[in-house]
N, C-alpha and C positions, 0 to 999 in steps of 0.2 A: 346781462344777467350773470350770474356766479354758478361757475362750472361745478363747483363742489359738493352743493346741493343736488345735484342731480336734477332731470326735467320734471318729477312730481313737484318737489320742492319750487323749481321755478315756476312751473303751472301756478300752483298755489297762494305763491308771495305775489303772482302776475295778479292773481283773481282777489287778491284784498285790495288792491289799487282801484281795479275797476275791471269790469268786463263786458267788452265789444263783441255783439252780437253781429257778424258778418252778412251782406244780403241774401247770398245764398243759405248762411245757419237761417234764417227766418223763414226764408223760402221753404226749408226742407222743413223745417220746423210747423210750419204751419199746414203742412197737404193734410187735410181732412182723412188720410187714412193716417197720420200718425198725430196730428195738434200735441206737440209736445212742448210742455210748458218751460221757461225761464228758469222755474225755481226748480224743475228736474236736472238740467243742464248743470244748476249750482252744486246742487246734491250730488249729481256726478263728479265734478270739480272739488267739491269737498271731502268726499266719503267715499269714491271709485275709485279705479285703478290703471295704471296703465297696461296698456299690454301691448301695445306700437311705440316703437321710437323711431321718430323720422328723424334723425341728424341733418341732414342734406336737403333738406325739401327745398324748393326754389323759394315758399315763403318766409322760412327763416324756420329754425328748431320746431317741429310742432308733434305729437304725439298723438296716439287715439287713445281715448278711456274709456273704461267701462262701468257703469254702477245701473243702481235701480232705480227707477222715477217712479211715478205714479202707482199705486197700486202693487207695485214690487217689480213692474217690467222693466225688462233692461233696456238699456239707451247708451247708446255708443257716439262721444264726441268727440270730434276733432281739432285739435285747438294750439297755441303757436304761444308761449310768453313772450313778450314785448317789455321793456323799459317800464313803461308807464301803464300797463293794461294787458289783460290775455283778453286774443283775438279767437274768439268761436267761430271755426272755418265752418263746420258742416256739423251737424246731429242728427240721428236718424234711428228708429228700430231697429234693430239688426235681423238679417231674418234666415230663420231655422235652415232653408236650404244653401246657405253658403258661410255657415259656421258651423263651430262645434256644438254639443248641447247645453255648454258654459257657457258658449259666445265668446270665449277666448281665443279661440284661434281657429284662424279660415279655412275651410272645406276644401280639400283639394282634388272635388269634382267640375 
């Protein structure tokens, strides 16, 4: 990937190639207190932001972002560009007690 762009930008050009939903993104993805849809996760990827940069992650560059799915709630994905593809680690609701009231940055209670 090209350093210049920055990880949004990598995200991005990751997610027009293709995007790999990881077992665990599904997993989380599907628990009946959040069923969060594919096409939220893209809207995320598309139109979110970031607000984590992991440089160093053991799985290669990956970031968390933020935007709104369904009905305007937010949804937080975690996700790694790849050569050929962005890999969806984890997505999830975020929830009121262990963030801010933006969901931008973690509660440090």
């Amino acid at each position: 990937m090209r350093s210049d762009v920055g990880i949004l930008g990598e995200v991005r050009a990751a997610a027009e190639k293709r995007i790999l939903f990881l077992p665990h993104a599904l997993h989380q993805m599907l628990r009946p207190d959040r069923m969060i849809r594919r096409s939220e996760v893209r809207d995320v990827i598309e139109q979110g932001e970031v607000i984590e940069d992991y440089p160093t992650d053991a799985r290669g560059h990956s970031c968390l972002m933020l935007g709104l799915g369904f009905a305007g709630r937010p949804v937080h994905v975690v996700c790694a560009p790849k050569d050929d593809y962005l890999a969806v680690i984890t997505a999830y609701l975020p929830d009121e007690a262990k963030w801010s009231a933006d969901y931008r940055i973690r509660s440090k209670k």
